[in-house]
C-alpha positions, 0 to 999 in steps of 0.5 A: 554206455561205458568205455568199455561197453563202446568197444565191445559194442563195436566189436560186436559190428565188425569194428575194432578200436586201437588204444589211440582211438579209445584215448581220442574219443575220450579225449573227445568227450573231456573237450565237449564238456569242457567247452559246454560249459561256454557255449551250448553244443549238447544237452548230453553231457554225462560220459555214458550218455555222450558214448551211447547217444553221440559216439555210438550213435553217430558210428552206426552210419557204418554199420549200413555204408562202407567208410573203409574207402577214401571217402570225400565226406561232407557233414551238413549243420554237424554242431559238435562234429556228429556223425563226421568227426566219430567215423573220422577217428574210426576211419582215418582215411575218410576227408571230412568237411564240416560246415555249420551256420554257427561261428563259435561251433566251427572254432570248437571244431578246429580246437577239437581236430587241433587235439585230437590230432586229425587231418585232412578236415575241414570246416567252413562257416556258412549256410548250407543254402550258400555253400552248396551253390559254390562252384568248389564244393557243389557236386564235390563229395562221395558222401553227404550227411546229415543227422537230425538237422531238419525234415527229410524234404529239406534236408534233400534241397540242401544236401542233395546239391552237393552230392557228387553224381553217383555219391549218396546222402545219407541222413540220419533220424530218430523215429517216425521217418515213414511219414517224412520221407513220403513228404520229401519224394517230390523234393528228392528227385527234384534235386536228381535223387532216388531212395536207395534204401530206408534202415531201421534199428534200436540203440542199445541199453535204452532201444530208442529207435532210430533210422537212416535213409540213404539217398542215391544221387542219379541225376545233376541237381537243377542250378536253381537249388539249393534256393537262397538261405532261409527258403527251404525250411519255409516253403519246402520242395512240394 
């Protein structure tokens, strides 16, 4: 996907990019590749696979949520800044915090935001099992996200507790979420969730499919979840 096939896709959805925002994204790309060649953040790194697979991707969170509120947005495990950092550029307003296990990826972030000019984000360091067991930030955002970090089960124990009571997670997957997401049913509620709705669509130029699961958050998460780090992926809510 080209520059200007980017556009021109968005546009076909309703969004329309400014001069400033082609430049950043652009920009965008220039720093992820040149700081790839340090430290691993992508596999993709040809231009029209970093717009088709990265920014596009992660911009089709927009096409089933509305992001033209002040959003309070938190992106767990994001790596190079996806979903949270695309919409950011898209949708000003939006308040993005970013926390992510890897030390060197938050300094690639703060780089990244410092250039790109974008304020009001945030990025922590930390497990998300720790961070959503702090007083400041559980049950602190409108919206929590997640894209293809880890299965729906426990995605939900990990995102869930830091979802304001009538806020949403929403997780963003690649094929096959049928099965994972009547594995997590018992994991969502038990956190205080309830599936709002499931979407399923394809990529343009190469129709991979893709899916994204919103979650609505009714009920104030358990104080016992999330459990310490590491537990989660080893002995998911059943």
């Amino acid at each position: 996907m080209d520059t200007n096939t980017f556009v021109q896709a968005l546009q076909e959805q309703g969004i329309e990019l400014n001069d400033k925002q082609i430049d950043q994204f652009q920009r965008y790309f220039d720093i992820l590749v040149e700081w790839n060649e340090k430290m691993n953040l992508t596999a993709i790194t040809d231009q029209e696979g970093v717009y088709l697979k990265h920014f596009y991707d992660s911009l089709t969170a927009a096409f089933y949520h509305d992001f033209t509120k002040e959003l309070r947005i938190c992106d767990v495990g994001a790596g190079a800044g996806f979903p949270s950092l695309p919409l950011k550029i898209v949708f000003p307003q939006l308040k993005v915090t970013i926390v992510d296990s890897l030390k060197k990826r938050i300094t690639f972030l703060n780089h990244l935001a410092h250039e790109l000019e974008l304020d009001n984000v945030a990025f922590y360091h930390d497990r998300a099992e720790n961070f959503g067991k702090n007083d400041g930030f559980r049950e602190g955002y409108d919206l929590v996200m997640a894209r293809a970090v880890a299965r729906m089960s426990v995605l939900s124990e990990l995102c869930l507790p830091l979802t304001a009571k009538g806020g949403h997670f929403m997780a963003m997957k690649g094929p096959n979420l049928k099965d994972e997401m009547e594995d997590a049913n018992v994991a969502i509620q038990t956190v205080g969730g309830e599936v709002k709705d499931v979407f399923t669509f394809h990529l343009p130029e190469e129709d991979s499919e893709r899916n994204i699961a919103i979650i609505e958050k009714r009920r104030k998460t358990p104080k016992k979840y999330p459990r310490k780090a590491g537990t989660p992926n080893k002995q998911p809510i059943e």
